[in-house]
DODREN-716385 format. One record per residue: residue number from 1; residue in one letter; y, z, x of N, C-alpha, C in turn. Coordinates in pm, 1 decimal. Example, Ala and Ser with C-alpha at 12.3 -4.5 7.8 and 13.67 -1.06 7.14 Angstrom:
<pts>
<1,A,<-569.0,780.0,1319.0>,<-450.0,780.0,1230.0>,<-330.0,780.0,1320.0>>
<2,S,<-225.0,708.0,1285.0>,<-106.0,714.0,1367.0>,<3.0,787.0,1290.0>>
</pts>
This chain:
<pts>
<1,X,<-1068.5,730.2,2358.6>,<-1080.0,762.6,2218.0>,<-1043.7,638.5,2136.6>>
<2,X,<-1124.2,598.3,1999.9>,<-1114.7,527.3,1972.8>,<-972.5,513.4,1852.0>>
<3,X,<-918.6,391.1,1850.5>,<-753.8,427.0,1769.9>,<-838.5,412.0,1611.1>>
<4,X,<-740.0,442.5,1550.1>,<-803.1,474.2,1385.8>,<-739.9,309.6,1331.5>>
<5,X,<-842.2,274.1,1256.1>,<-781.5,140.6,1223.4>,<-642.0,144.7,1104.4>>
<6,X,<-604.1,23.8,1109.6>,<-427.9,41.4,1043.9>,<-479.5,19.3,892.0>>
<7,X,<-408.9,82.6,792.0>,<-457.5,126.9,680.5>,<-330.6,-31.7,604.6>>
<8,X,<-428.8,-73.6,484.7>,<-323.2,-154.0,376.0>,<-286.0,-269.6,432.8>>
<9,X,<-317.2,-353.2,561.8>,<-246.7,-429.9,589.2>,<-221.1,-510.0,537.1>>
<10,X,<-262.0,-600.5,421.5>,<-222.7,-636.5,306.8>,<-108.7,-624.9,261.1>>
<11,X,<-123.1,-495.3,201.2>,<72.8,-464.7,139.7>,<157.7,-434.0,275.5>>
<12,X,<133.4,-423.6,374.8>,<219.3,-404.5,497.8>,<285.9,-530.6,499.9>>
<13,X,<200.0,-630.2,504.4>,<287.0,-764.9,538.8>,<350.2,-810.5,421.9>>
<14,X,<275.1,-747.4,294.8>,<350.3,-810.0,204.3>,<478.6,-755.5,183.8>>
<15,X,<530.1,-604.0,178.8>,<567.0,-584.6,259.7>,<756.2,-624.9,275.4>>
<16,X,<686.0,-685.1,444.3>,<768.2,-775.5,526.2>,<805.3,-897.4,483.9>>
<17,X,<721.9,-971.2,399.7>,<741.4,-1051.9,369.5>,<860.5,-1054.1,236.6>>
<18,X,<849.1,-948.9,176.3>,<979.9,-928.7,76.0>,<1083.3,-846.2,83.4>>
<19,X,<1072.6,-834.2,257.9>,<1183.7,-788.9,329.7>,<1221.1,-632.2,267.9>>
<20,X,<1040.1,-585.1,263.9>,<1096.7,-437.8,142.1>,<1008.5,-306.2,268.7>>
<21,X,<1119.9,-168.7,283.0>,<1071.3,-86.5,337.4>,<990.4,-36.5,292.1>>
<22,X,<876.1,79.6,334.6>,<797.4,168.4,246.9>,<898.3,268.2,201.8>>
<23,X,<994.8,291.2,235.9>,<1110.2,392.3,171.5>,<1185.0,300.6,45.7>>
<24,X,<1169.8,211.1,77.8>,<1204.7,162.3,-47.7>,<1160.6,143.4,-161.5>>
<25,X,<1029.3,79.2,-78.8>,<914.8,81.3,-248.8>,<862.3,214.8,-269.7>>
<26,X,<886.2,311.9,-153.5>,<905.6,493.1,-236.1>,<1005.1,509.9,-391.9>>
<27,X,<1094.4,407.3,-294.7>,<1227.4,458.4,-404.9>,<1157.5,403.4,-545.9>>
<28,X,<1085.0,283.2,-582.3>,<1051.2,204.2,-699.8>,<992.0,335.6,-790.0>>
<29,X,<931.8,401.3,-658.9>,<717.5,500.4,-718.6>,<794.6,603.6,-743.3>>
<30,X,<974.3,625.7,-727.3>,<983.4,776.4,-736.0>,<872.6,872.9,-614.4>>
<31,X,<860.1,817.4,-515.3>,<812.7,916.7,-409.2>,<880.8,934.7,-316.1>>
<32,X,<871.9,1030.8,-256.5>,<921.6,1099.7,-106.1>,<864.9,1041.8,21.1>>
<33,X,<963.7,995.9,136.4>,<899.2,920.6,203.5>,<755.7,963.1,281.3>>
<34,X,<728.7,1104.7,288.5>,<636.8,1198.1,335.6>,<515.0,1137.1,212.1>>
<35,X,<506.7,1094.0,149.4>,<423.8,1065.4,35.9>,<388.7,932.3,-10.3>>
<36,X,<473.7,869.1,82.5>,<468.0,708.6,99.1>,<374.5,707.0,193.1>>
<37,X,<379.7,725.8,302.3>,<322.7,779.3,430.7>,<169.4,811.2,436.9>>
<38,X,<185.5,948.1,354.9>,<46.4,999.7,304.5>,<-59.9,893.3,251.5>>
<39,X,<15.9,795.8,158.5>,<-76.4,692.1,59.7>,<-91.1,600.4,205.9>>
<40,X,<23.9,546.9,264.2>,<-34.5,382.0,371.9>,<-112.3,449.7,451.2>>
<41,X,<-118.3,619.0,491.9>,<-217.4,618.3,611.9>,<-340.9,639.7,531.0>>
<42,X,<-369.0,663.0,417.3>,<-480.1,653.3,342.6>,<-501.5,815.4,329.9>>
<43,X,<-389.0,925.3,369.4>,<-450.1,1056.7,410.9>,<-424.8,1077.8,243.1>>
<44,X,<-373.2,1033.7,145.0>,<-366.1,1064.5,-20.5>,<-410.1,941.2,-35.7>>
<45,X,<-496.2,951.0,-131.3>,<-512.0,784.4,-244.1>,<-379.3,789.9,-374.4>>
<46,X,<-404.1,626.0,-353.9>,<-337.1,597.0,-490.2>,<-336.2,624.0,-639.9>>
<47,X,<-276.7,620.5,-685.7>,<-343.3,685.3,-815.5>,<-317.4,519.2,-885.2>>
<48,X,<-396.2,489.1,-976.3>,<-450.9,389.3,-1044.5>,<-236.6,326.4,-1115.2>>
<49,X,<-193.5,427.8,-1191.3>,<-51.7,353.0,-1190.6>,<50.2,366.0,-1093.5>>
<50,X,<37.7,391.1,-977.0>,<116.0,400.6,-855.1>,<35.4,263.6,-786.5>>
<51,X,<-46.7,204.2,-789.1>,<-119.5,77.4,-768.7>,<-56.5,-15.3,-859.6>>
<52,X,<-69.0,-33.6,-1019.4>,<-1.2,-117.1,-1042.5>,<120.8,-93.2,-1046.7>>
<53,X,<207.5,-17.0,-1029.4>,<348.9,-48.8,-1054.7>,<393.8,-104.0,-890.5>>
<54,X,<298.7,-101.0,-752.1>,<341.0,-151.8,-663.5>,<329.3,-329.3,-682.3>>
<55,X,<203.1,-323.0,-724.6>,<204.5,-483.0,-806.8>,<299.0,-542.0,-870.5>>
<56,X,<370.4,-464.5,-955.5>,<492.3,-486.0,-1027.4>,<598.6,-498.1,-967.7>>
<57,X,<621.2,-417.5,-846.0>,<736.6,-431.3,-791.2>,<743.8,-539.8,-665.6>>
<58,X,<622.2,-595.2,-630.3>,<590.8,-669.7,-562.1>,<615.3,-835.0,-609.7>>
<59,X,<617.7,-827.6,-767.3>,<530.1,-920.3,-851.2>,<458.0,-990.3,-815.6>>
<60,X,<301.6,-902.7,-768.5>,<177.4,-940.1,-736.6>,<77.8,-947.6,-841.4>>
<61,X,<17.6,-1059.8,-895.3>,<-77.0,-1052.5,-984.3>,<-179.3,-899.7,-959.7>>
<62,X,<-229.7,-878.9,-1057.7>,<-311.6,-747.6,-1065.6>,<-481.6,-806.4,-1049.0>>
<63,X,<-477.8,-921.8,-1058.2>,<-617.4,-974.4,-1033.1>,<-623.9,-943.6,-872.6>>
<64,X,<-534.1,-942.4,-808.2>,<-552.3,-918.9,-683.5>,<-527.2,-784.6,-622.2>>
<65,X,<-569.8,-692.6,-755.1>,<-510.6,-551.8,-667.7>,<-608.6,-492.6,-558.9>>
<66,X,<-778.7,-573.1,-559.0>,<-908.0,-486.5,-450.1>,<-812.2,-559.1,-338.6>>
<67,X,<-731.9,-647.8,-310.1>,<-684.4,-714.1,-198.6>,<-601.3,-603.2,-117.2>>
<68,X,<-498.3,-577.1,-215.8>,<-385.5,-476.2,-193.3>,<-431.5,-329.0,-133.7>>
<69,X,<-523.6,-300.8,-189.6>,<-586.7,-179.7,-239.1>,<-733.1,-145.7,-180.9>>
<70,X,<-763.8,-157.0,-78.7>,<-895.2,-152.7,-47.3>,<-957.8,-30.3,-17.4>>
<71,X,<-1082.1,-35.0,-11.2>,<-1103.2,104.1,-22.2>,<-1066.7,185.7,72.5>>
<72,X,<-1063.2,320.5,76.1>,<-995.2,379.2,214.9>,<-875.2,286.8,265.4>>
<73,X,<-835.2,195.7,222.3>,<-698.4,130.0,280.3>,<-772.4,11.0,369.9>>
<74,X,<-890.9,22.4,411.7>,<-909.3,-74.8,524.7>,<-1004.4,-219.9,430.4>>
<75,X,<-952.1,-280.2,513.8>,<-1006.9,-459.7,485.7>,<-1133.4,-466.0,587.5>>
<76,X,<-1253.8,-449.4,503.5>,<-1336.1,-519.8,587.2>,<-1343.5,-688.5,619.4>>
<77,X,<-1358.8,-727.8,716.2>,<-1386.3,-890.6,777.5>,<-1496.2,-913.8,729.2>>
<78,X,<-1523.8,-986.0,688.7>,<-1703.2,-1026.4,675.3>,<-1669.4,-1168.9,730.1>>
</pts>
C-alpha cells in the first residue's frame, strides 16, 4: 500500500528550524492540539487568518504564504 505523502513540509521544517512545536504554534492559533493535527495532516484546511497569523508567528513574509500553504498541504516538484 502506498504511504500518503507528508503534508506542509515547508512549515514542518520551518518549524524546526525555530525550534517551535505544532503544540506550540497551537498555543499562538488558540487551537487544540487535535486541531493542529487535523490542519498539518491536511484532514481540515486552513482558514485564510489561521494562515496568516502562522506567518506572523513565524515572521514569514506573506508573499510567501503558496510556499507555506500548498494546496492540499503537498509541494509539488516540478
Amino acid at each position: 500500500m502506498p504511504s500518503k505523502p507528508s503534508t506542509y513540509l515547508k512549515l514542518r521544517a520551518e518549524l524546526i528550524m525555530n525550534e517551535m512545536t505544532m503544540e506550540e504554534l497551537g498555543r499562538h492559533l488558540l487551537l487544540q492540539p487535535c486541531a493542529m493535527t487535523a490542519r498539518m495532516t491536511a484532514r481540515k484546511a486552513w482558514s485564510q487568518d489561521e494562515m496568516y497569523a502562522v506567518m506572523d508567528v513565524l515572521d514569514l513574509s506573506t508573499d510567501q504564504l503558496h510556499i507555506y500553504f500548498p494546496r492540499h498541504g503537498i509541494t509539488v516538484q516540478t
